[in-house]
N, C-alpha and C positions, 0 to 999 in steps of 0.2 A: 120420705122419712123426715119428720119434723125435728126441731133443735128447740128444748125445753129450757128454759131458765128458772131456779127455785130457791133463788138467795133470797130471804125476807132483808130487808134495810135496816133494820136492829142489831141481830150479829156485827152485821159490816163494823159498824158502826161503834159496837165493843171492840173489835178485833181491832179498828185501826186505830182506835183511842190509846187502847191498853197499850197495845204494842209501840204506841206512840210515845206514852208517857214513859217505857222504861226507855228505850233510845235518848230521850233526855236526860233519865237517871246516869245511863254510862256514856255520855257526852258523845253520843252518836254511834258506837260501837254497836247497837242491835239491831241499827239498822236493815240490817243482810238480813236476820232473823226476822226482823218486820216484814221487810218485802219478800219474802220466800212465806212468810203461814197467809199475808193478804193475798198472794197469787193463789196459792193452797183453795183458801177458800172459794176464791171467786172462779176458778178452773171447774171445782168438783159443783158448783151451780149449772154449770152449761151441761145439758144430758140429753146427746143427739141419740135421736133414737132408743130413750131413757137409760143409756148409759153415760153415766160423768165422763168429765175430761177429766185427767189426772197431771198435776205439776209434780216431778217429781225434780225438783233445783235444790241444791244442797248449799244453803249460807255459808258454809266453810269456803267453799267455791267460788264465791262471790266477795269477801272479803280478803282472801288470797291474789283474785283479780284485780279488785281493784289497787291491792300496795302497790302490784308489778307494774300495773297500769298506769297509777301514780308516780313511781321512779322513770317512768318512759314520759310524762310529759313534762317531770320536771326538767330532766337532760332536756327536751325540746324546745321550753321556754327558757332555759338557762342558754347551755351553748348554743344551742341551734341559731337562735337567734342573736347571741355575741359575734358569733361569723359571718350570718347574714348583717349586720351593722357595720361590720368591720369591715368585709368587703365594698359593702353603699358608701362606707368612710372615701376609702379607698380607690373606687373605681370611679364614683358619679359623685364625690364631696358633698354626700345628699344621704339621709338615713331614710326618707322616702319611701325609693325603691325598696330596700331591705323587709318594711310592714309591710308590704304590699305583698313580698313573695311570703309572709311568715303568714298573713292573714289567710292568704289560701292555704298554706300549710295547716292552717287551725280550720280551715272549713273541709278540709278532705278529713282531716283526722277525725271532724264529728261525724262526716258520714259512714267513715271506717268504724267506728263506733257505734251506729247505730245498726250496721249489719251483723258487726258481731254479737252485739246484744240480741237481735231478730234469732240468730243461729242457735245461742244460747237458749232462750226461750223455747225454740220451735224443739229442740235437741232433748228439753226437758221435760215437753209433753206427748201425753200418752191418752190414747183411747184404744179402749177393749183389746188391751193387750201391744197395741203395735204403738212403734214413737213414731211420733215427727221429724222432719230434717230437714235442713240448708247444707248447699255443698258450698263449701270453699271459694273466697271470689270479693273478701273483702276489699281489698286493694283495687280492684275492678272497679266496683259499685262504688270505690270513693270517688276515684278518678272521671267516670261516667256522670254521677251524679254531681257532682262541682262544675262539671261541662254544661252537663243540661242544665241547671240552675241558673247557672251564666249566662243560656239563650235566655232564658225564661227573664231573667231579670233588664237584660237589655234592650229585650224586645217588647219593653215594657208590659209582660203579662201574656202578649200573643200564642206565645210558644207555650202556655204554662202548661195547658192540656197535653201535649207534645210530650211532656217531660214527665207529666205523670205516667201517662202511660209508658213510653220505651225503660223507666226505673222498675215499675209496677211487673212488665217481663221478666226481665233482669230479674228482680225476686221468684218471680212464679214459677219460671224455668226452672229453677233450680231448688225450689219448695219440694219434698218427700214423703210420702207417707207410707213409710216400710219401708217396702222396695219398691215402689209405685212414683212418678214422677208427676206435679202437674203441669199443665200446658197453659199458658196464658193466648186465646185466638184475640177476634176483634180487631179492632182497628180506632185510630186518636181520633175518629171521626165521629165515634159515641159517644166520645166524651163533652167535643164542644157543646152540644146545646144545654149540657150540666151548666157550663160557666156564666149564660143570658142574665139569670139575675146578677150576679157578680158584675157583669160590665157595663150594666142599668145603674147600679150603686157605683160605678166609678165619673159616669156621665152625670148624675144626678150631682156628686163631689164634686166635678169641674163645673159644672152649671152654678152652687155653690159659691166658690172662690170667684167666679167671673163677675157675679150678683155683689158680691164684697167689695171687688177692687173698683166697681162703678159705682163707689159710696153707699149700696142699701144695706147696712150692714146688718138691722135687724130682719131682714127680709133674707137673707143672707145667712143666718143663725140659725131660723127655722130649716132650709133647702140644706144644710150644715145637717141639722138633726135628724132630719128623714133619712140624710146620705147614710151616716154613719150606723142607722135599722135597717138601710137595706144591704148595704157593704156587711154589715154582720152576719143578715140573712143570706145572703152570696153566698158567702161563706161557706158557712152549714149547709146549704143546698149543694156547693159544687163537691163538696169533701163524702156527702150523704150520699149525692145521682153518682158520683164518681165510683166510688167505692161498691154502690150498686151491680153498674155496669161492668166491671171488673171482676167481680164476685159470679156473675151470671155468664162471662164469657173466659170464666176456668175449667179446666177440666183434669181429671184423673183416669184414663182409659173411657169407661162407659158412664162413669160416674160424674154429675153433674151439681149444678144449684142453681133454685130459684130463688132470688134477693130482693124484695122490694121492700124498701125500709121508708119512712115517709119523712121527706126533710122539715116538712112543717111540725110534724109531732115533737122532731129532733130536736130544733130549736126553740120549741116553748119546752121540752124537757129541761136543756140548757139554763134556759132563762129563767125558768123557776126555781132551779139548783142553786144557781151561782146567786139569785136572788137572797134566799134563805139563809146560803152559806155568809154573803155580805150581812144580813142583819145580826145572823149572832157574830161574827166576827166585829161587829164597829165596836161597840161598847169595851176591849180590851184594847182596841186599835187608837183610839180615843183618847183610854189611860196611858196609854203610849206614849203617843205624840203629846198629850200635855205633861209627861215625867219628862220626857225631850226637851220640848220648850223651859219647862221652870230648871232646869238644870243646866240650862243655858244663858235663861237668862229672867228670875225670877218679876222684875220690875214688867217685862214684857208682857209675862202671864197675868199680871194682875191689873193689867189695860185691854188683855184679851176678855179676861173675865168680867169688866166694866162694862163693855159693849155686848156680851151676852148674859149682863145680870146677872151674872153666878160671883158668889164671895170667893175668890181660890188667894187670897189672903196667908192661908195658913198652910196652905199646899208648897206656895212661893215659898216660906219662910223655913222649910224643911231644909236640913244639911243633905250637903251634895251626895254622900255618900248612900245617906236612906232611897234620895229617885236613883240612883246609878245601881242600886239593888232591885228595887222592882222594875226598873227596866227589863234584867234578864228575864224573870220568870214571865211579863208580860209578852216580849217579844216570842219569844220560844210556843205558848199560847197561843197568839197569833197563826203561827204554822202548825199547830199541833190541830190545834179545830179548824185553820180551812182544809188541809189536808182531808182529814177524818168525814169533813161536810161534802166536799167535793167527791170522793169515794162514794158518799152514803146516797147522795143528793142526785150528782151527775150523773157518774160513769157509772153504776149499779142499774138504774133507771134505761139507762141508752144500751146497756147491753140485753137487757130485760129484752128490749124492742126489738132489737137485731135477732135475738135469737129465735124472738116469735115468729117473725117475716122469713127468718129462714128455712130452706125446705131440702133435701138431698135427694136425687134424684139417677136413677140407674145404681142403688146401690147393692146389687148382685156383685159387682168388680169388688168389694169390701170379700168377698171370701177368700179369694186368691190372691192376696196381698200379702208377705209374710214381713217379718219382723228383719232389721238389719241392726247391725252393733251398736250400741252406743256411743255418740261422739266425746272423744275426750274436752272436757270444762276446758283448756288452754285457758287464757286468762279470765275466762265465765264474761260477763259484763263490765269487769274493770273501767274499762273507759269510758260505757257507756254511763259507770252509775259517778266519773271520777269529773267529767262533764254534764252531769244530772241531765242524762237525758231520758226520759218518757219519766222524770218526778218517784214518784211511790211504785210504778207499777211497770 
């Protein structure tokens, strides 16, 4: 069974404009409503077996979550962290220690947030009649996930494959569809050879910096440039084969998938997006930063403008008040069309791809699968959207 994608990149593109512009209008209040019709839309594009996915997340849900969510971090950055200061005062005459245990407290709490948001999402969609679901286990996967991350990070990278995969379980095991559980097999053994270009582009970086520190600098700035196309390309390849081989070695009873998605495609799709997205965004980015500059400091901007031939003369000579007004609507601009570009550009493009490569396989198990309850919203995303995590989507 094939997985059809049939968003054209013009809606998108109205949709997260529009819905962009009024969120401005009510100084970020329709947000929830933005993010619940762009899920909407981009859900009922994906049609496995030509029927849509359905989002059915309700914006009331999501802005309820996120106040509670919001009154929980603020108690945590208020007192929490007054106690842990106060005790670092107290015990080791050193506030230190105190960031140290608050800074893990804020790296569990993101990943705590990021399952509940997963839970939410999964809880909220629907194909052909049956929902999605995550069991229970945030607390877990935070604590889990801050561990493994910790190997990953100390062991400068070695472990990274390691931690994607045993997090990657942790999710799968407990992923639903109806009353159907899937199964994450495989082994962190499929994974390394995803990560080769990734640790090419970090040898190529030390090769780099060693080419520097023996004086060639310009020779140095080239092996610099390379690093940093192939370190990107890594990237994309190890998040791409990853996700692959992960995809390919899940399963739901008899029910299976083929995933070959091509990471080269991936990141010229990338590349072309974010390229796009940069050219229309400079030109407000621009007005920006020189309403910044003359508003700061007019005499500056007209030494800047000297050295690029341009007269801003009369730009300098503007009362503070008029750039500290176009500031707002400029910045606000800024996020409003990368957002709306990256949507239209990137992430629309790369699921196009994904969906095409996608394949289901053994899906007779799809008939005996029946429907379970709906999970209660508890605080929906709150924390996920109160620490912005996964942006618009």
């Amino acid at each position: 069974m094939g997985v059809g994608f049939d968003g054209p990149a013009r809606p998108l593109f109205r949709i997260t404009m529009w819905t962009g512009l009024v969120t401005l209008f009510t100084l970020g209040l329709y947000r929830f409503w933005m993010k619940t019709r762009v899920r909407r839309w981009l859900w009922s594009s994906f049609r496995p077996g030509g029927q849509p996915l359905e989002y059915t997340g309700d914006p009331t849900e999501k802005m309820m979550g996120f106040l509670a969510a919001m009154v929980v971090i603020a108690l945590y950055v208020g007192v929490v962290n007054l106690i842990l200061v106060y005790f670092g005062l107290t015990l080791f005459q050193n506030t230190g220690p105190a960031y140290v245990v608050s800074g893990g407290g804020l790296i569990m709490l993101f990943f705590f947030a990021k399952y509940r948001a997963r839970r939410y999402k999964l809880t909220r969609t629907a194909w052909r009649g049956v929902t999605f679901g995550l069991d229970k286990g945030a607390l877990a996967y935070a604590r889990k996930a801050t561990v493994w991350w910790a190997f990953a990070v100390l062991s400068a990278g070695l472990l990274m494959p390691v931690t994607v995969f045993v997090l990657e379980r942790f999710l799968t095991d407990r992923t639903r569809f109806g009353d159907g559980h899937l199964r994450q097999s495989g082994s962190v053994a499929m994974l390394y050879p995803a990560a080769v270009p990734l640790a090419v582009g970090v040898l190529v970086a030390a090769a780099a910096a060693t080419t520097v520190i023996f004086g060639h600098r310009v020779a140095g700035t080239v092996i610099g440039v390379a690093a940093a196309a192939v370190l990107a390309y890594g990237l994309v390849h190890f998040q791409v084969t990853a996700l692959a081989r992960l995809t390919e070695a899940k399963s739901l009873g008899s029910l299976g998938f083929r995933f070959d998605p091509s990471p080269i495609r991936v990141f010229l799709l990338m590349a072309r997006g974010y390229a796009l997205a940069l050219i229309v965004v400079f030109p407000p980015a621009v007005a920006f930063t020189t309403a910044i500059v003359a508003l700061q400091s007019g005499p500056r901007l007209i030494q800047i403008g000297e050295k690029l031939g341009v007269d801003l003369s009369t730009l300098a000579g503007l009362p503070p008040y008029v750039l500290a007004l176009a500031c707002v609507p400029l910045y606000f601009a800024i996020f409003l069309l990368w957002s709306a570009l990256r949507a239209t550009f990137v992430t629309r493009p790369i699921y196009h791809h994904y969906a095409e490569r996608l394949q289901l396989t053994g899906t007779s198990e799809l008939a005996r699968l029946k429907q379970t309850p709906r999970a209660a919203p508890e605080e929906a995303e709150g924390f996920a959207d109160a620490l912005d995590i996964g942006a618009s989507f």
